[in-house]
N, C-alpha and C positions, 0 to 999 in steps of 0.2 A: 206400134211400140214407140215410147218417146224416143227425142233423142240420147244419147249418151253422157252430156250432160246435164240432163235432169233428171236420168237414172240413177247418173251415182248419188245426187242429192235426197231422191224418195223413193228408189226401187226398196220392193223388199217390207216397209213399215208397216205397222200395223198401230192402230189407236190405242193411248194409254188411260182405259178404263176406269184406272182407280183415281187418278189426280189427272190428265188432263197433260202430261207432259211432252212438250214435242221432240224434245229430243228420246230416241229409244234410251231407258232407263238402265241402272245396272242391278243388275237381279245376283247379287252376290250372294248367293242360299245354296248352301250344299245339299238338302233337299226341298221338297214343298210338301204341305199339307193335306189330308184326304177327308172330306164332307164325312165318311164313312166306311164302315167295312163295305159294302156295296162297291163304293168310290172309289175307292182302292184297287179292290177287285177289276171294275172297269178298265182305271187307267193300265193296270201290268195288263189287260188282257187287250188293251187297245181299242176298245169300244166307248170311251173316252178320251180323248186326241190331248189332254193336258199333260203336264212334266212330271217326271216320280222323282230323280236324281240328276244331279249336273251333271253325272261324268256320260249319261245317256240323250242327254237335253237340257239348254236353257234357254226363258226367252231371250235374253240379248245375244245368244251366240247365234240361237236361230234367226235372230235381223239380218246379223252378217250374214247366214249363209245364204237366205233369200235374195240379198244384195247382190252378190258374186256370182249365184248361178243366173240371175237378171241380165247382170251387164255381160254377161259368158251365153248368153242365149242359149242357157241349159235348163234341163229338165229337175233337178236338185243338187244340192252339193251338201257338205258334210266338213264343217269347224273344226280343226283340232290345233294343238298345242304348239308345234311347229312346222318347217314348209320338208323339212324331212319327214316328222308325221305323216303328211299327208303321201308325201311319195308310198313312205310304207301302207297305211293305208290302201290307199289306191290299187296298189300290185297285190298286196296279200286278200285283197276282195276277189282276184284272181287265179292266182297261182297254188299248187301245192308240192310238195316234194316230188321231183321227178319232171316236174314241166321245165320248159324252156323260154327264154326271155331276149329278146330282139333288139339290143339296143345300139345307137348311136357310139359313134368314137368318143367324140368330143362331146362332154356331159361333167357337171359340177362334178367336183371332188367329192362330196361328199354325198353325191348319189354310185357314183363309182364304189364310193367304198359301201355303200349298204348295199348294192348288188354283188360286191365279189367278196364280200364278207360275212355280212348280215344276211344275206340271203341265200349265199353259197351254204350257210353251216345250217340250213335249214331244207337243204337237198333242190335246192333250184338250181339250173344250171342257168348261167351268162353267156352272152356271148357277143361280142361288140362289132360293128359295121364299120368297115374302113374305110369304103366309099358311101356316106349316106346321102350324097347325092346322085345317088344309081339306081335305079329302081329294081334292076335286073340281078343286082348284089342282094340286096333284100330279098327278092323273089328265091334267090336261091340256096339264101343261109334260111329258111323258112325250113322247120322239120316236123314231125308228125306228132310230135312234143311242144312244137310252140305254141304258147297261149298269150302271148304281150307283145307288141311291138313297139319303142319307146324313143322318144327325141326330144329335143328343148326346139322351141320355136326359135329362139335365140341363143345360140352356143354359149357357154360361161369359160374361159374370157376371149376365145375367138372369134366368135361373131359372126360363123357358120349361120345362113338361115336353113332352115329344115323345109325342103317341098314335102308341107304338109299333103297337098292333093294326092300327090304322087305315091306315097307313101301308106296311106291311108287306100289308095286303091289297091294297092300290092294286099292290104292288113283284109281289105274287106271281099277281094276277091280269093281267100285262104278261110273266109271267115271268120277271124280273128278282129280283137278289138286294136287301134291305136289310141296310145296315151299320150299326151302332149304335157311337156310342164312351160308353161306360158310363163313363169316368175318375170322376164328381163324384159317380155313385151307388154303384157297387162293387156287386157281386154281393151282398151284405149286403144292401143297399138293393133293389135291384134287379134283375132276370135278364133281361134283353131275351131271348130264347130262348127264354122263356116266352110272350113276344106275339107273337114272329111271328118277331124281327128272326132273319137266316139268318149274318151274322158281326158279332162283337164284339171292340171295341179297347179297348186302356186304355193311358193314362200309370202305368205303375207305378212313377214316381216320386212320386207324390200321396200317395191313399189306403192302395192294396196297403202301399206301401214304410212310409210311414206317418211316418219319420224324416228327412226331408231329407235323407239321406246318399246314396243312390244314384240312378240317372238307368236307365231300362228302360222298356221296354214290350211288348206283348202282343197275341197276334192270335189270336182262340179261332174255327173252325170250329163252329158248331152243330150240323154234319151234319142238315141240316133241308132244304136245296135238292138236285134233284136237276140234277146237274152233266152230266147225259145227254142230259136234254131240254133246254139252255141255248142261248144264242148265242153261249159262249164258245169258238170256233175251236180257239184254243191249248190246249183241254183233250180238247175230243172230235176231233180230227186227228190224225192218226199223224205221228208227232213222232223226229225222228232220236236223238237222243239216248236215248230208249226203243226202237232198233231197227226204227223203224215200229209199235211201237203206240201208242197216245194214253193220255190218261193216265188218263181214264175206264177205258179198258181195262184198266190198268194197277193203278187203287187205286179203282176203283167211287165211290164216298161219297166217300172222300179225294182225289178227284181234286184239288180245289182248293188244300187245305194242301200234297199231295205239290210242286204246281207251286209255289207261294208258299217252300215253305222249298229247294227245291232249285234252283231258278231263281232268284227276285227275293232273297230272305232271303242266302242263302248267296254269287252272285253279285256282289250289289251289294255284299254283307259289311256292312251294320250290326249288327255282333256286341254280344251283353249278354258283360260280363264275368261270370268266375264269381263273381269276389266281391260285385260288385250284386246277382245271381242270389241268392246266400246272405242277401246282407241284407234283400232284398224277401220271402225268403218266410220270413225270421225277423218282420216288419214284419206280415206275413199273419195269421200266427198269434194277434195281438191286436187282427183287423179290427176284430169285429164291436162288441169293448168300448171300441173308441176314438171308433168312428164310432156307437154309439148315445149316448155320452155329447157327442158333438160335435155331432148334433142337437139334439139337446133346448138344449145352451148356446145353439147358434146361433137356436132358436126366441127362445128368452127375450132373446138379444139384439136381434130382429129386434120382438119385440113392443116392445122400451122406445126403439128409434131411431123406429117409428111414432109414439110419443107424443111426438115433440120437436117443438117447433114448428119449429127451427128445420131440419129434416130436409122436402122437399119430398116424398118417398116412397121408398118401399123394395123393393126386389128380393127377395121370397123367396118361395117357394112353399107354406109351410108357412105361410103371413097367409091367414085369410081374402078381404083387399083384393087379392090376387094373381091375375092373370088364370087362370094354369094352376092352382089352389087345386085345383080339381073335379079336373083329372087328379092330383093331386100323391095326393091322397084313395084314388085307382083304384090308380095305380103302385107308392104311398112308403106301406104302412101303417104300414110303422117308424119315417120321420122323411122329412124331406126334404133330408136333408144337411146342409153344412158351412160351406158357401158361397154368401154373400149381399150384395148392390149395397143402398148408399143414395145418394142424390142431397139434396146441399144447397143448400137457397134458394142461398146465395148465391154460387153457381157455381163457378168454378176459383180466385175469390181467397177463399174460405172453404175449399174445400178442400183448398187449399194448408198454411193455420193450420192446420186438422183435423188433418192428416198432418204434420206438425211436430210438433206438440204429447204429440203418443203415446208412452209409452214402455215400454207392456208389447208392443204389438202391435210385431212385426219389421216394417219400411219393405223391402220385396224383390217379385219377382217368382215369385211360387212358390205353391201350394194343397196341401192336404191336410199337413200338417203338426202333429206334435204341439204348436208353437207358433204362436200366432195369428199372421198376417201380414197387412198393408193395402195398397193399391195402388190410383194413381189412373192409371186406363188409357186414358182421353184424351191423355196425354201421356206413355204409356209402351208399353206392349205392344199400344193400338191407335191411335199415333200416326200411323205412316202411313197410314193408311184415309182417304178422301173424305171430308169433312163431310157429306156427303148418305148414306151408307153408315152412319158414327158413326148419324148419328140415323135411321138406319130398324132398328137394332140395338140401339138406348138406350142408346149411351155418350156421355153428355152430358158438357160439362163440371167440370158439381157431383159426379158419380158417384165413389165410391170404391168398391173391392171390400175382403172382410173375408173370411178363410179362418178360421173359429175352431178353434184349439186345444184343448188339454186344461187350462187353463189354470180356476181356480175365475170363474163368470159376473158374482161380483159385484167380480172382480178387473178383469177385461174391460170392464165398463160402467161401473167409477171409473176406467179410463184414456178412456173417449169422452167419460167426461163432461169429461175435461182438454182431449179437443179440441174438444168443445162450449163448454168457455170460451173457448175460444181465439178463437171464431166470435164468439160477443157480447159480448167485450172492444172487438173494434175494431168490432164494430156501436153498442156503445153509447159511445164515446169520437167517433164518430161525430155521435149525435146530441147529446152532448153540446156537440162545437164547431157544430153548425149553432145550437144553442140561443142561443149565446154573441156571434153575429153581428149 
């Protein structure tokens, strides 16, 4: 297999036939055309391997997905509209009312809320790992009901790494699948598929995409479980829609993607456009030099918020002081990413100034971007959560998230340090009126 940076530049392509074009084209067509009733016939019946409808297939969404299951060292994956699509996706290729779902503490907000929402009102139970760095935790919340066991390789904004290995042997010695969502580390950084995990998701609007312009997501088969020996009914049952045979029978390995993109994908219709499609894997193409040089800023910025006093600690995995450091070590030899949580002494009224005060970093809700962004998620993307949830997940009040950019690091740490004025302007205007009393 080539390297990884010449995968992301030509994994995946295929020749453009009609004109010669090298870059993969944009096939903006709500449907394509049929030679014939014959023709026709073929493709719905699959004895013809061309396109009937976008919301089932296109080629430029199918570039992407060959690209990402490529640099994912998977078996196929499956385009869709956003990197929550794909979450949903992925799970509902598995799950149905009545089963049970394995997941991590610390996990995006807005996979939180489609499992204890979204998924709870459709009869699936949740149930979240408070230590998921314990194997023996996992082994034991495991019930006769679970079908999914779930983790970010990189916590969203803690920076928990996930011992995928370990975890993935707990999943695989239950027989159960593990799903990984890779979003914060990207196949650059990381391959869950290499430790065990059996599917992987991504927001490919983050890092893939890489420019805030488009919204997609991703759902890559490993082809690593075997889908014969499961307890997934819906796969090894003879299934009407295949004539009475199931779909083991039907696609062996692929049984799981064939059902996810023909069923849930195509069915429920969270379609990626093609033009997203086009721009995430133009975005691709300059993974690995975006996101090595957005570690290393992000290291250096994480080493100098350490040193503030007025900084109570810091989120990142690539500190020493960091709980996950030892796996970040195992996982991350390239870097540990982009994105990292500080918490200041002086809680939501310091954080407030901080976040005021900036004005290279973008004020938005958004990660992996060419441009640095900050976000205080106590009272944004994880305000509705319980305070008793907040703090078993460490979004305190003082917390801010920091998505760093491409931006030069000493441009970045002379805008903190304006919100670090900001902080002990009124701490010391402070003590100067108690003085004065």
């Amino acid at each position: 297999m080539p390297e990884f940076t010449t995968s992301q530049v030509h994994a995946g392509e295929t020749r453009d036939a009609a004109h010669g074009a090298r870059v993969t084209p944009i096939y903006l067509t709500a449907g394509f055309e049929f030679d014939s009733f014959a023709h026709a016939e073929e493709r719905f019946g699959g004895d013809d391997p061309g396109y009937t409808y976008s919301r089932s297939g296109n080629p430029t969404t199918a570039s992407l997905e060959r690209r990402v299951a490529a640099l994912e060292c998977g078996r196929e994956a499956i385009a869709v509209g956003s990197g929550q699509a794909a979450l949903t996706v992925a799970v509902l290729g598995l799950v149905k009312a009545g089963d049970h779902v394995l997941s991590a503490q610390s996990v995006y907000s807005g996979t939180r809320g489609l499992f204890e929402t979204g998924l709870k009102r459709l009869g699936v139970e949740i149930e979240f790992i408070d230590r998921p760095d314990d194997p023996e935790e996992w082994r034991r919340r495991i019930r006769g009901n679970t079908r999914v066991l779930f983790g970010e390789s990189i916590g969203n904004p803690g920076n928990d790494i996930l011992d995928i290995a370990a975890v993935a042997a707990v999943a695989h010695e239950r027989g159960l699948p593990l799903v990984v969502d890779n979003t914060l580390a990207t196949p650059y950084l990381l391959r869950p598929g290499e430790h065990g995990a059996d599917i992987v998701v991504h927001s490919a609007s983050k890092f893939l995409g890489g420019h805030g312009s488009a919204l997609g997501g991703v759902v890559v088969d490993q082809g690593s479980y075997d889908w014969a020996a499961s307890p997934f009914e819906h796969l090894t049952a003879p299934d009407d829609w295949l004539h009475g045979d199931s779909y083991v029978g039907a696609y062996g390995r692929g049984a799981y993607i064939a059902f996810a993109r023909s069923v849930v994908s195509s069915l429920f219709g969270p379609v990626l456009s093609p033009v997203n499609a086009f721009l995430i894997q133009q975005g691709i193409e300059t993974l690995s030099l975006r996101l090595r040089q957005q570690s290393d800023t992000a290291l250096t910025v994480a080493r100098w918020l350490e040193r503030r006093p007025e900084v109570a600690s810091v989120d990142y995995a690539g500190l020493e002081s960091h709980s996950s450091h030892a796996l970040a070590q195992r996982y991350l030899p390239r870097g540990a990413g982009a994105i990292l949580g500080f918490t200041l002494a002086g809680g939501e009224a310091a954080a407030e100034r901080f976040y005021d005060a900036v004005t290279l970093f973008s004020r938005m809700t958004h990660i992996g971007d060419v441009r640095s962004l900050i976000l205080h998620p106590a009272t944004t993307t994880h305000a509705h959560l319980h305070d008793e949830v907040r703090a078993a997940t460490g979004i305190g009040d003082g917390l801010l998230r920091l998505s760093i950019g491409l931006e030069d690091p000493a441009d970045l740490i002379a805008d903190l340090e304006r919100g670090i004025a900001a902080v002990t302007a009124v701490a010391s205007a402070r003590l100067v009126a108690t003085a004065g009393r």
